[in-house]
C-alpha positions as CSV (number, residue, x, y, z in Angstrom):
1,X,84.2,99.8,123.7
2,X,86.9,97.3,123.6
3,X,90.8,98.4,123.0
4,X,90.9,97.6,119.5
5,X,88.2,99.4,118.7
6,X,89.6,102.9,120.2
7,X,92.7,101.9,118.6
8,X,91.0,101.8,115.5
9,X,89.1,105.1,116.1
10,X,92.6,106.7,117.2
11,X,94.3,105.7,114.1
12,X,91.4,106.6,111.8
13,X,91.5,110.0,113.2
14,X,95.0,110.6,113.1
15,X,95.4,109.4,109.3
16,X,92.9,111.8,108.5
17,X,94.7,114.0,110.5
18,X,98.1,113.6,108.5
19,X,95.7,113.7,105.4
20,X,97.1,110.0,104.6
21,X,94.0,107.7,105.6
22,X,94.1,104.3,103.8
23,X,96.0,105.5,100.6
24,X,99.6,105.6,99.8
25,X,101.0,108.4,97.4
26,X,102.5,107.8,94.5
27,X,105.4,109.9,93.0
28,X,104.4,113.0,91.1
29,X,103.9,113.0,87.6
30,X,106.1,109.7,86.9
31,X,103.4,106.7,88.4
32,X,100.1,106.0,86.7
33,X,98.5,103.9,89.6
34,X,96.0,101.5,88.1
35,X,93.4,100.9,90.9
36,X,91.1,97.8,90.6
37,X,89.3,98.3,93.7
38,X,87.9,100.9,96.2
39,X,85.4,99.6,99.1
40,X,85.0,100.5,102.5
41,X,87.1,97.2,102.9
42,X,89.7,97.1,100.7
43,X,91.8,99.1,98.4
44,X,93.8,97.4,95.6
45,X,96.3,99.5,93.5
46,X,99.1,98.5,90.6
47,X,101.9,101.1,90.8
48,X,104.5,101.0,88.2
49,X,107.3,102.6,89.3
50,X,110.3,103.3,86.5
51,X,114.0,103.6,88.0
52,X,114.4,106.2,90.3
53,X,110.7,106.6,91.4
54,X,110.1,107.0,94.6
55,X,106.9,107.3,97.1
56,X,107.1,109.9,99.7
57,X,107.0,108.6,103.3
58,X,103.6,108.2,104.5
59,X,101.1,105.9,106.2
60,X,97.9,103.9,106.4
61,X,95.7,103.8,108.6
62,X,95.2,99.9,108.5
63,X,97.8,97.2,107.4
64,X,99.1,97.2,104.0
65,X,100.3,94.0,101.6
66,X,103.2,94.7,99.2
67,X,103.1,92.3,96.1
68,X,106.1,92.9,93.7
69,X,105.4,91.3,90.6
70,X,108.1,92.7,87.8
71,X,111.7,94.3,89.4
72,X,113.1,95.2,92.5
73,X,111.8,97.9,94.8
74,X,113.1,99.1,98.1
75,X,110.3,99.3,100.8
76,X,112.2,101.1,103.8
77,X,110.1,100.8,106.7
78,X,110.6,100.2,111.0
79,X,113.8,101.7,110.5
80,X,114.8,99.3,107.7
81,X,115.5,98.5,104.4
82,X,113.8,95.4,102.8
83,X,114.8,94.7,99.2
84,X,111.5,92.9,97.9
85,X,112.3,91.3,93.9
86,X,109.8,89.3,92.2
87,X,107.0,87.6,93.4
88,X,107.7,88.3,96.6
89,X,105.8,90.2,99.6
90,X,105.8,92.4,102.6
91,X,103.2,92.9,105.5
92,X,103.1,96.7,107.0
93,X,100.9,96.6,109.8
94,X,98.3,99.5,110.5
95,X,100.4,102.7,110.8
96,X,103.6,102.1,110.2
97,X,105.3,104.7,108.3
98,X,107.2,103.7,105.5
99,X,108.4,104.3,102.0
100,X,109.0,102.9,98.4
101,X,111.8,103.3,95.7
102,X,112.4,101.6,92.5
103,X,116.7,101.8,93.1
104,X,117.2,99.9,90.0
105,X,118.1,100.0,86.5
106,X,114.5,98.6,85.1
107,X,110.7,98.8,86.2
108,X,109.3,97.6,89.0
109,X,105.2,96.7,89.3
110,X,104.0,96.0,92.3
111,X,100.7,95.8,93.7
112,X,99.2,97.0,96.8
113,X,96.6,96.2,99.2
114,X,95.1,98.4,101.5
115,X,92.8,97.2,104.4
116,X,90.7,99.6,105.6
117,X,88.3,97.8,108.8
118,X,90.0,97.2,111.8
119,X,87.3,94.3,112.9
């Protein structure tokens, strides 16, 4: 079995492990997420966050593509804070803990994209 592969199987195991595996939480009761697609591949979400909404800190399993499309959101993440505003984008690679937050004074959307294989 080649390194990546193990890695893969390590990181599997331990998202599950946290409960966390290839999906990122949304605040309680103030986020509708709007999920347009679920495969073994892939998972694509729309999350609108209103001001003050806030993800808890979590992780994926594999990397993860932040696509702001309306607002500004904070993604804090590697022991920083990027401010990401419209149209523009973030990489996360596979488990890296981080965190979102709407710190403004009007909505944010944002989409996210969730890859699930490791090959």
């Amino acid at each position: 079995m080649t390194a990546r592969l193990m890695l893969c199987g390590v990181l599997v195991v331990l998202g599950v492990f946290i409960g966390r595996a290839t999906m990122a939480h949304s605040p309680q009761g103030r986020v509708t997420e709007q999920e347009l697609l679920n495969n073994d591949s892939v998972r694509i979400v729309l999350l609108p966050y209103p001001p003050g909404a806030a993800s808890d800190l979590h992780l994926n399993v594999g990397p993860e593509i932040t696509i702001v499309q309306e607002g500004e959101l904070a993604l804090y993440a590697k022991g920083k804070r990027e401010a990401l505003g419209p149209a523009s984008a973030l990489w996360l690679p596979e488990a890296s803990a981080h965190l979102a937050r709407n710190e403004g004074k009007r909505p944010a959307k944002f989409w996210s994209i969730l890859l699930k294989r490791c090959e």
